[in-house]
DRENKOL-529843 format. One record per residue: residue number from 1; residue in three letters; x, y, z of N, C-alpha, C, CB in turn. Coordinates in nm, 4 decimals. Atoms other than C-alpha are relative to their C-alpha. Last residue first. Glycine has a CB too. Layout:
REM DRENKOL-529843
{num: NUM&residu: Ala&npx: X&npy: Y&npz: Z&capx: X&capy: Y&capz: Z&cpx: X&cpy: Y&cpz: Z&cbpx: X&cbpy: Y&cbpz: Z}
...
END
This chain:
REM DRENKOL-529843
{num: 84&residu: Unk&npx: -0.0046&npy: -0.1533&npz: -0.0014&capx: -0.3181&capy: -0.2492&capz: 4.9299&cpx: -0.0397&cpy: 0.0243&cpz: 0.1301&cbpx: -0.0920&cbpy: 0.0778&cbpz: -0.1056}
{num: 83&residu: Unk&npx: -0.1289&npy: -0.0621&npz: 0.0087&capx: -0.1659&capy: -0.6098&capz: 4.8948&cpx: -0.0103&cpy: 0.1387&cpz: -0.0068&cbpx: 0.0741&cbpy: -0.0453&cbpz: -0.1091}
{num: 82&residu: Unk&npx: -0.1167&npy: 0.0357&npz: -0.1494&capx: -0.4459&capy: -0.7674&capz: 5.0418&cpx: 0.1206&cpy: 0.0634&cpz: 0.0056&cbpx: 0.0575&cbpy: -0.1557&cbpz: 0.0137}
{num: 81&residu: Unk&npx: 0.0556&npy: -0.0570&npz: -0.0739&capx: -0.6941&capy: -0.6412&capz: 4.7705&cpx: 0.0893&cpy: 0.0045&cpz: 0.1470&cbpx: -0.1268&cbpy: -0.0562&cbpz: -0.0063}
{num: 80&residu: Unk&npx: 0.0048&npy: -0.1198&npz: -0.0022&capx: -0.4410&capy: -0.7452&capz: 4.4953&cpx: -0.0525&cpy: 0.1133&cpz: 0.1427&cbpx: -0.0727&cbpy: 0.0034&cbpz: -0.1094}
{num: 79&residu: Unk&npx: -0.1837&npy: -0.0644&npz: -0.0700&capx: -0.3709&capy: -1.0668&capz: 4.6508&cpx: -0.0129&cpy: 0.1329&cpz: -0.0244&cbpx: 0.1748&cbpy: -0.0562&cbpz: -0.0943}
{num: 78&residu: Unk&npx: -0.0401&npy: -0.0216&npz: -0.1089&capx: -0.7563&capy: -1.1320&capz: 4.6168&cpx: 0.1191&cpy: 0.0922&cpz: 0.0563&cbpx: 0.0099&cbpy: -0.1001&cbpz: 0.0248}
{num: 77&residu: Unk&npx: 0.0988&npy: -0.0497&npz: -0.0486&capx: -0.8203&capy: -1.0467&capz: 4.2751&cpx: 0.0390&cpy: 0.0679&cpz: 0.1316&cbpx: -0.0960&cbpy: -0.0953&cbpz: 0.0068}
{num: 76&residu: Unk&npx: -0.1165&npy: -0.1225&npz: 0.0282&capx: -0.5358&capy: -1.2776&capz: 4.1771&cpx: -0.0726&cpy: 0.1569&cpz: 0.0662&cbpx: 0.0323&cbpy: 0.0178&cbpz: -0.2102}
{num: 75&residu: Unk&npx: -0.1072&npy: -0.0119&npz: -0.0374&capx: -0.7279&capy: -1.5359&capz: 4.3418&cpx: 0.0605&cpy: 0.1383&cpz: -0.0009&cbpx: 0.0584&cbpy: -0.0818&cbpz: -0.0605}
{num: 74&residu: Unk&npx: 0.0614&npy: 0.0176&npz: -0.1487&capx: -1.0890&capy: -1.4833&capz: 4.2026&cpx: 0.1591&cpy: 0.0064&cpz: 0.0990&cbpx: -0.1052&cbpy: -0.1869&cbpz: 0.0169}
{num: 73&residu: Unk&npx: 0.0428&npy: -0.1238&npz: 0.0278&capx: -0.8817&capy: -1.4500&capz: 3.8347&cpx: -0.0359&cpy: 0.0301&cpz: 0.1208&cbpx: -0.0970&cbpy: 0.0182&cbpz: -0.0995}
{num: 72&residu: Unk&npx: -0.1130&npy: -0.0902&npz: 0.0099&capx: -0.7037&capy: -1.7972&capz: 3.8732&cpx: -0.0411&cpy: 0.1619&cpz: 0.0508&cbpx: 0.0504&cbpy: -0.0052&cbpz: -0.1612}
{num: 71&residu: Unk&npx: -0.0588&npy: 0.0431&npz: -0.1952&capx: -1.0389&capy: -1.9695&capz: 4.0617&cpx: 0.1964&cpy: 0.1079&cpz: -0.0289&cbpx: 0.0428&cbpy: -0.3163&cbpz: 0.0402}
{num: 70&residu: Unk&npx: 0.0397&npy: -0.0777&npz: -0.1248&capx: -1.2204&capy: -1.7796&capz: 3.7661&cpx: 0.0761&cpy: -0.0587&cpz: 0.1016&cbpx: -0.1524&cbpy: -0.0029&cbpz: 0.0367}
{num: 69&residu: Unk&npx: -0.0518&npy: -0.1436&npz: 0.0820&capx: -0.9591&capy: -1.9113&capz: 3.4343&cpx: -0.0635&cpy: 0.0460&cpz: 0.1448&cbpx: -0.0794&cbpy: 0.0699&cbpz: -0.1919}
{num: 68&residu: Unk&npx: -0.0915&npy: -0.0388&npz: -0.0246&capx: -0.9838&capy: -2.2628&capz: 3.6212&cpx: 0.0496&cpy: 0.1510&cpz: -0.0555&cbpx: 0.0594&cbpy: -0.0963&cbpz: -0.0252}
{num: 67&residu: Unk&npx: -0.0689&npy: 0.0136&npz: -0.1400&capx: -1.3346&capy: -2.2830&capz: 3.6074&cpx: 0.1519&cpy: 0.0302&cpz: 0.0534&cbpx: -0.0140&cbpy: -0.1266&cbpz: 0.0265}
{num: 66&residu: Unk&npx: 0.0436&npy: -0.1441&npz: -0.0399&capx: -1.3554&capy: -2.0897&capz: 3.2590&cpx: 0.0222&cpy: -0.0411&cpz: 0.1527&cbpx: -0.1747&cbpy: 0.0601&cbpz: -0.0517}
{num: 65&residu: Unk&npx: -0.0827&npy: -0.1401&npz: 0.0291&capx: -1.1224&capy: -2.3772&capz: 3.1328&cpx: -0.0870&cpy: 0.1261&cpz: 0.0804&cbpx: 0.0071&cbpy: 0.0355&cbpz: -0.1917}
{num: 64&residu: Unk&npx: -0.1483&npy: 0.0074&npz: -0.0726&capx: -1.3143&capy: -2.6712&capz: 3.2971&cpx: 0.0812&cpy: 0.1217&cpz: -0.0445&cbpx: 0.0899&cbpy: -0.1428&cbpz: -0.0436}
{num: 63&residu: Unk&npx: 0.0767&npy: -0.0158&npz: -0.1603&capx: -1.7012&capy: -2.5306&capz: 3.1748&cpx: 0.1731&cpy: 0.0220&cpz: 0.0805&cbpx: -0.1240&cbpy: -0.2005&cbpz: 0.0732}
{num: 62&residu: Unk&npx: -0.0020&npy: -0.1111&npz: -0.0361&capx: -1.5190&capy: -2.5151&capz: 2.8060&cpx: -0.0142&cpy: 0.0599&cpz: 0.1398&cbpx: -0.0692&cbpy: 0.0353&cbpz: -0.0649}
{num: 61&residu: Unk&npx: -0.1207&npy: -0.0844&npz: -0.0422&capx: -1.4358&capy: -2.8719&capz: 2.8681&cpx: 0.0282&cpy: 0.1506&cpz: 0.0363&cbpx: 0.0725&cbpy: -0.0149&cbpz: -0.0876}
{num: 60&residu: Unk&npx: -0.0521&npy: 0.0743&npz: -0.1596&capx: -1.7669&capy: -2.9936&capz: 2.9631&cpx: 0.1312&cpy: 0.0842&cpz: -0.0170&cbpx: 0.0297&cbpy: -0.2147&cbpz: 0.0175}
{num: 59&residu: Unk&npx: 0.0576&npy: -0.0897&npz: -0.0784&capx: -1.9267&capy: -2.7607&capz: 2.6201&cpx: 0.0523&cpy: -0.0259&cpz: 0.1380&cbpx: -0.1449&cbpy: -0.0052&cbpz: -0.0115}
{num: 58&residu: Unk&npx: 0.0987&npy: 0.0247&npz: -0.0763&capx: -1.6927&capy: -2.8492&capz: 2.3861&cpx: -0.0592&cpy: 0.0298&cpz: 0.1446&cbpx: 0.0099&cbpy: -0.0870&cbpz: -0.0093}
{num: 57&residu: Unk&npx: 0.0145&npy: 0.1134&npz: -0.0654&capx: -1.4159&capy: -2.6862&capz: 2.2841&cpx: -0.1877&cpy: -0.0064&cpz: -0.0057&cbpx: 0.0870&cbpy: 0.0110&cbpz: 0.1637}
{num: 56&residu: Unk&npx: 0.0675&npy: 0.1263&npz: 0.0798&capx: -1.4326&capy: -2.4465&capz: 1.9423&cpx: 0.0470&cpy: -0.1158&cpz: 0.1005&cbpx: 0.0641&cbpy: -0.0267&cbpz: -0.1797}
{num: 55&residu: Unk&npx: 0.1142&npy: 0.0571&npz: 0.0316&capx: -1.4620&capy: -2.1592&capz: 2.1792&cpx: -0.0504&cpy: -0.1242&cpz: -0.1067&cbpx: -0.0504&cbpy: 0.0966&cbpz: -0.0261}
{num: 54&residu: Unk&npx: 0.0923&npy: 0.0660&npz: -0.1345&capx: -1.1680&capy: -2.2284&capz: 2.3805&cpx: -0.1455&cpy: -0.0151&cpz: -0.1046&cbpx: -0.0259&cbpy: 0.1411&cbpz: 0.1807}
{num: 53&residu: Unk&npx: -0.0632&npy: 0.1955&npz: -0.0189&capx: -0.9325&capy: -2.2046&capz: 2.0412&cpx: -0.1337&cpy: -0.0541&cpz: 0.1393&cbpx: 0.2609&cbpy: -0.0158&cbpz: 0.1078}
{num: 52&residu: Unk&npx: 0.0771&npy: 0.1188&npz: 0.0874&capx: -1.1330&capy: -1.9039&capz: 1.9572&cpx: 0.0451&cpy: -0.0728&cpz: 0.0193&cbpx: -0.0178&cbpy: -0.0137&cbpz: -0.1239}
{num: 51&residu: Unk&npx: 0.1681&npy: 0.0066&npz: -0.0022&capx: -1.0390&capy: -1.7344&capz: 2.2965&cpx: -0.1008&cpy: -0.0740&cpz: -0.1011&cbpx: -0.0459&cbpy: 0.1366&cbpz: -0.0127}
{num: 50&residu: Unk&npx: 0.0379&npy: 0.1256&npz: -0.0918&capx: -0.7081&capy: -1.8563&capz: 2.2825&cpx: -0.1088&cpy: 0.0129&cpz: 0.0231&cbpx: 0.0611&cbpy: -0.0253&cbpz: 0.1222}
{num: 49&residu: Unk&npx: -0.0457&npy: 0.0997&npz: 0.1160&capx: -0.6459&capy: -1.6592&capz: 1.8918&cpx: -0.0103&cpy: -0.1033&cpz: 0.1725&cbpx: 0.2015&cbpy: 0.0381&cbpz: -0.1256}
{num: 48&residu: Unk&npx: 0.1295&npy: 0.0221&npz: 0.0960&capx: -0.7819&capy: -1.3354&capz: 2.0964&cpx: -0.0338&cpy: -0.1140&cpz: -0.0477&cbpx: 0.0023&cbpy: 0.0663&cbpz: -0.1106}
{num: 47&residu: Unk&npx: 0.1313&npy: 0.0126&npz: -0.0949&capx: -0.5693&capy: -1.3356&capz: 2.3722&cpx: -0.0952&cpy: -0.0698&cpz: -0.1060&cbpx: -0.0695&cbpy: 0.1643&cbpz: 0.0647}
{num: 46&residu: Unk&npx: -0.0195&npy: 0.1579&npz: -0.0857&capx: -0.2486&capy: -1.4055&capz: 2.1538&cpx: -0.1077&cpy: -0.0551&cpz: 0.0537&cbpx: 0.0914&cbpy: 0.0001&cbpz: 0.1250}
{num: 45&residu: Unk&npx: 0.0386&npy: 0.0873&npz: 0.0741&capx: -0.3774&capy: -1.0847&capz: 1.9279&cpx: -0.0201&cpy: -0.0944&cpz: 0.0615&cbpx: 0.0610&cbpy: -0.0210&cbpz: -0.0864}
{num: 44&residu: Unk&npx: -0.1195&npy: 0.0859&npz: 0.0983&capx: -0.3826&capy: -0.8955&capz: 2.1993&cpx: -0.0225&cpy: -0.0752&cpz: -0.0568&cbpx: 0.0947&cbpy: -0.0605&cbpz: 0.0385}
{num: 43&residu: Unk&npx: -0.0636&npy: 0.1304&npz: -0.0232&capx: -0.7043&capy: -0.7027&capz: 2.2713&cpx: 0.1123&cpy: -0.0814&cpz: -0.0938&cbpx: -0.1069&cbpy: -0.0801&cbpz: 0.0087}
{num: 42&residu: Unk&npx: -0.1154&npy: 0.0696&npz: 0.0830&capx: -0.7283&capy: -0.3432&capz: 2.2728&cpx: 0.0375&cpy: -0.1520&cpz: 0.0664&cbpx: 0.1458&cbpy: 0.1055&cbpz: 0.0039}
{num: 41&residu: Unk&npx: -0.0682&npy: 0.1520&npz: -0.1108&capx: -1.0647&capy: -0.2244&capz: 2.4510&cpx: 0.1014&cpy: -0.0120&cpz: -0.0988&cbpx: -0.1115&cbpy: -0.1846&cbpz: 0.0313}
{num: 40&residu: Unk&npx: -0.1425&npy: -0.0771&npz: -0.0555&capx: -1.1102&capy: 0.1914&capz: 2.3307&cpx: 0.0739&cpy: -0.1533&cpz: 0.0350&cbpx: -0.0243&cbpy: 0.1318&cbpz: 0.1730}
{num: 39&residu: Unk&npx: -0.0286&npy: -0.0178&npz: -0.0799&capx: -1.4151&capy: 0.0805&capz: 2.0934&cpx: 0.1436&cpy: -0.0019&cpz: 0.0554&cbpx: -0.0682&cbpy: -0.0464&cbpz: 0.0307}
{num: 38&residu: Unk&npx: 0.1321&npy: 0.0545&npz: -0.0384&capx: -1.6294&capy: 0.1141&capz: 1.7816&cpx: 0.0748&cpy: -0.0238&cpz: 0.1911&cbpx: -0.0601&cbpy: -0.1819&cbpz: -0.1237}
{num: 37&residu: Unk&npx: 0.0491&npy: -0.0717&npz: -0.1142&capx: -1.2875&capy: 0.3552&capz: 1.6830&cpx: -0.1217&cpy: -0.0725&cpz: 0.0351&cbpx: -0.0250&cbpy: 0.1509&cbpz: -0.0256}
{num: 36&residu: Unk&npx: 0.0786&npy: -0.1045&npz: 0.0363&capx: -1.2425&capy: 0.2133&capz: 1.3194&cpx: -0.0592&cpy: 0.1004&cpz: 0.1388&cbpx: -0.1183&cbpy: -0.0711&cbpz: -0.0858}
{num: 35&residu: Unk&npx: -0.0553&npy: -0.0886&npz: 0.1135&capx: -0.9455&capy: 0.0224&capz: 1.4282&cpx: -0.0675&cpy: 0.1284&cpz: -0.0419&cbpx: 0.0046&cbpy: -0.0772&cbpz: -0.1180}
{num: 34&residu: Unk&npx: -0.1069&npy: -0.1454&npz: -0.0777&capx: -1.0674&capy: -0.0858&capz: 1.7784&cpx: 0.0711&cpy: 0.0888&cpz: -0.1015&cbpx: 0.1484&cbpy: -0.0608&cbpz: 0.1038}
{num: 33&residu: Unk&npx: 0.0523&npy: -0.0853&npz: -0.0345&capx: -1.3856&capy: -0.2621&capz: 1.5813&cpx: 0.1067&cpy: 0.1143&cpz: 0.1011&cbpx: -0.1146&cbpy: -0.0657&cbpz: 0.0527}
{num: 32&residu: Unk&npx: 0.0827&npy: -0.1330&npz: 0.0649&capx: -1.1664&capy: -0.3827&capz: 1.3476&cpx: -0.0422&cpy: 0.0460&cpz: 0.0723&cbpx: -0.0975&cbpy: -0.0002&cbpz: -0.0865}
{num: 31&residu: Unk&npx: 0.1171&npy: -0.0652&npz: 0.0534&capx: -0.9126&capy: -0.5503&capz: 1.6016&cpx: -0.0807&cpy: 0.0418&cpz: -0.0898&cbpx: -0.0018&cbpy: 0.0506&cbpz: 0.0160}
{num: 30&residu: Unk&npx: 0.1304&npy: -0.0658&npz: -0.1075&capx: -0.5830&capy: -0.4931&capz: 1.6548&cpx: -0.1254&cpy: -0.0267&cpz: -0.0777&cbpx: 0.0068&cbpy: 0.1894&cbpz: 0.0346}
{num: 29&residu: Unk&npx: 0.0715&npy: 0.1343&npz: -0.1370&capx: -0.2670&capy: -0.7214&capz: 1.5454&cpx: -0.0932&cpy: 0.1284&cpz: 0.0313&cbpx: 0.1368&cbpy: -0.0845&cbpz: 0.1874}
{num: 28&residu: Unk&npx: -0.0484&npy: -0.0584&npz: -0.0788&capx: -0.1403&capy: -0.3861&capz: 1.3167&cpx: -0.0087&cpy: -0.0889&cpz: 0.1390&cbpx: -0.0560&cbpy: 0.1244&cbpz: -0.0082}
{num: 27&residu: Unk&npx: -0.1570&npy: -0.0225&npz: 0.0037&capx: -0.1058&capy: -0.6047&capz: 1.0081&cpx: 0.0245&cpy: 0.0934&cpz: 0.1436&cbpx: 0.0551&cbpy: 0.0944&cbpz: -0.1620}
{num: 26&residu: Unk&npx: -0.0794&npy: 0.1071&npz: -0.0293&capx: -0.4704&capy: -0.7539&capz: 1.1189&cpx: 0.1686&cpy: 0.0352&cpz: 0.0160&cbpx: -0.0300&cbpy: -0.1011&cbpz: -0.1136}
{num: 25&residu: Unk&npx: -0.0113&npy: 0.0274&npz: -0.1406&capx: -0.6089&capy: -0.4129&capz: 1.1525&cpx: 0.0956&cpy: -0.1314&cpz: 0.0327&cbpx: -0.1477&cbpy: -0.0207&cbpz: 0.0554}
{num: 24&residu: Unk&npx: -0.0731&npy: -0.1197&npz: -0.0652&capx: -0.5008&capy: -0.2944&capz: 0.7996&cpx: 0.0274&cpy: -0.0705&cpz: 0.1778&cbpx: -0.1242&cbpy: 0.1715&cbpz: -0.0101}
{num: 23&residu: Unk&npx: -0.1724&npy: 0.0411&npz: 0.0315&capx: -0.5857&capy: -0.6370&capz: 0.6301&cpx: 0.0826&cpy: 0.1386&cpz: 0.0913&cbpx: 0.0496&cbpy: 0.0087&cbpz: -0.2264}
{num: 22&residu: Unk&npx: -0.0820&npy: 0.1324&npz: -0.0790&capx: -0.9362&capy: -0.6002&capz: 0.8020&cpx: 0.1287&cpy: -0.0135&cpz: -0.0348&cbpx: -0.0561&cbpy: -0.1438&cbpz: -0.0292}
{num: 21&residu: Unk&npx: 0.0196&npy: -0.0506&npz: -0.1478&capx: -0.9675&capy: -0.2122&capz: 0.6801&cpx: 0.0331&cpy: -0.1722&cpz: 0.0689&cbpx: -0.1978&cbpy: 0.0855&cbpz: 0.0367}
{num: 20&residu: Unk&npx: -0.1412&npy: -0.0765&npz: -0.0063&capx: -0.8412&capy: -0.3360&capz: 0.3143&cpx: -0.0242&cpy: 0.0432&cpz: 0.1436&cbpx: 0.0308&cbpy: 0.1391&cbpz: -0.1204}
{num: 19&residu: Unk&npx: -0.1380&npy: 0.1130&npz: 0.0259&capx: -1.1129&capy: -0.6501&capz: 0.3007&cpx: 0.1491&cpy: 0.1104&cpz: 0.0639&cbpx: 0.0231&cbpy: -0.0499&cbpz: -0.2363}
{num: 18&residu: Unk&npx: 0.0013&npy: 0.1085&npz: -0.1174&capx: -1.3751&capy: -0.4178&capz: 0.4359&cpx: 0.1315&cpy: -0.0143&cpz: 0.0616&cbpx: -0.0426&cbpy: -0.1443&cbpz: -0.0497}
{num: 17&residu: Unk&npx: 0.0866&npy: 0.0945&npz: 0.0133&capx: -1.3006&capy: -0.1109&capz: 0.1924&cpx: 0.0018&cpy: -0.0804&cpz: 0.0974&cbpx: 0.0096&cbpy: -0.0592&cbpz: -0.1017}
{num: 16&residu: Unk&npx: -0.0336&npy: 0.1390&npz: 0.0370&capx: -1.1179&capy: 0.1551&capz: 0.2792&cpx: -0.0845&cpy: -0.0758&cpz: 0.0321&cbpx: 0.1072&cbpy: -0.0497&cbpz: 0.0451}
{num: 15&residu: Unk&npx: 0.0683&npy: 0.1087&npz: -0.1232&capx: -1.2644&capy: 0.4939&capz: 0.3308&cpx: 0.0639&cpy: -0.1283&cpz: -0.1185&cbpx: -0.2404&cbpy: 0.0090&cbpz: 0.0425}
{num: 14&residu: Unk&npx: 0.0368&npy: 0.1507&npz: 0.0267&capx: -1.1303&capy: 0.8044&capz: 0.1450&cpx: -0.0264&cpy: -0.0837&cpz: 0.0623&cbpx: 0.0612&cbpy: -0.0579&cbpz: -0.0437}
{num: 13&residu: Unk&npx: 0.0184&npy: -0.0899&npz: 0.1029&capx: -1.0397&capy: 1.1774&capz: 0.2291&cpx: -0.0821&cpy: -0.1181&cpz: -0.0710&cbpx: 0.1420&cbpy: 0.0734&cbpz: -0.0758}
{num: 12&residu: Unk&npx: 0.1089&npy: 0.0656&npz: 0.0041&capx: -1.0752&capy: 1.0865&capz: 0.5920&cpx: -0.0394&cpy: 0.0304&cpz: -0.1521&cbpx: -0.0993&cbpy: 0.0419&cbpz: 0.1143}
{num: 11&residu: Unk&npx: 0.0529&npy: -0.1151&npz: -0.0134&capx: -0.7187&capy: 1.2053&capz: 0.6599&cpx: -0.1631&cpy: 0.0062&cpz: -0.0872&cbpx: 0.1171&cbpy: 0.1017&cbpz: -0.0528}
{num: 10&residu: Unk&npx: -0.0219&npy: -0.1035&npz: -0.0589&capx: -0.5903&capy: 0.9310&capz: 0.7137&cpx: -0.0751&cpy: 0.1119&cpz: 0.0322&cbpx: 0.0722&cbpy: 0.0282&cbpz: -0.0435}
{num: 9&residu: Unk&npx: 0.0744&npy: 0.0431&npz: -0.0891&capx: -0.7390&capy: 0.7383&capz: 0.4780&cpx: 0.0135&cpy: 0.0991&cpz: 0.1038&cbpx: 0.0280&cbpy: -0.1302&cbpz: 0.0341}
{num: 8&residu: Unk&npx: 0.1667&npy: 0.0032&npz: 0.0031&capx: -0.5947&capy: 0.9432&capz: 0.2513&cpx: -0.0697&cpy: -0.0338&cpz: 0.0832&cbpx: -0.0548&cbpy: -0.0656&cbpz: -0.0781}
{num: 7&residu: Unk&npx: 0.0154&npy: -0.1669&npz: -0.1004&capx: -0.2501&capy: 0.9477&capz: 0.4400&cpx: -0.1474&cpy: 0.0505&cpz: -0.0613&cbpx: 0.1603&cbpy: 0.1593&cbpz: -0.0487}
{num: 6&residu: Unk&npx: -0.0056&npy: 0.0195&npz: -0.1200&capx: -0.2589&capy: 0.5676&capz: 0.3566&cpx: -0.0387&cpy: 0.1335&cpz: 0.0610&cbpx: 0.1245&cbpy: -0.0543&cbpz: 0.0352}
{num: 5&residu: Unk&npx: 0.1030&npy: 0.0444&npz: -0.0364&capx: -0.3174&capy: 0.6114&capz: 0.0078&cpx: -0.0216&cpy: -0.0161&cpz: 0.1746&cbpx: -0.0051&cbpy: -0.1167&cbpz: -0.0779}
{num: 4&residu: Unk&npx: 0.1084&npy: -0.1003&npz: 0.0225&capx: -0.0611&capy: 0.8443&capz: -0.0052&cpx: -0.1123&cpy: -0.0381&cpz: 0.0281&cbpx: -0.0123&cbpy: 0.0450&cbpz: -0.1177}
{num: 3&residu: Unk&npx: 0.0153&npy: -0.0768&npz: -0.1571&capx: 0.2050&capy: 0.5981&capz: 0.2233&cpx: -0.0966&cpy: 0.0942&cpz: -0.1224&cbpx: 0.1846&cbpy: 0.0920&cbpz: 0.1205}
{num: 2&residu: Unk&npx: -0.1317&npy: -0.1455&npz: -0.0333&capx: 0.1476&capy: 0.3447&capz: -0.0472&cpx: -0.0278&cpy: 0.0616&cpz: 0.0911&cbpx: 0.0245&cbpy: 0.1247&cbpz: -0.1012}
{num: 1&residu: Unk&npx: 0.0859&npy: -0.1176&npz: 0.0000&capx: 0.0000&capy: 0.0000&capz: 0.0000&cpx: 0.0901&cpy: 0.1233&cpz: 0.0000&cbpx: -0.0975&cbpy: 0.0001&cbpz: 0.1234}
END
């Protein structure tokens, strides 16, 4: 892509298509909806790519991952509150 087309966008002179707004976000790891501003959350790619790996478990296992994701999270929680 060139840097003009780029400073188009930029500067809202033009709008990229889907395909070119997903290839944008992907090359930056973020998001579409954090690209186009829909919101401020930035999730890491890494996050993102274990969140679809959980959601194509099944439904017993998924149960075991979110159990151990809350007894981690419920924990960490804690130490925080203890440690202020």
């Amino acid at each position: 892509m060139h840097g003009a087309v780029i400073g188009r966008y930029e500067r809202d002179e033009v709008k990229p298509s889907i395909e070119v707004a997903a290839a944008i976000a992907d090359a930056l790891e973020v998001s579409l909806d954090y690209l186009v501003g829909n919101t401020d959350l930035l999730l890491e790619k890494n996050v993102v790519n274990k969140i679809i790996d959980i959601q194509k478990l099944g439904q017993e296992d998924k149960a075991h991952v979110f159990a151990m994701l809350d007894a981690f999270l419920q924990s960490h929680k804690a130490k925080k509150v203890f440690a202020s």
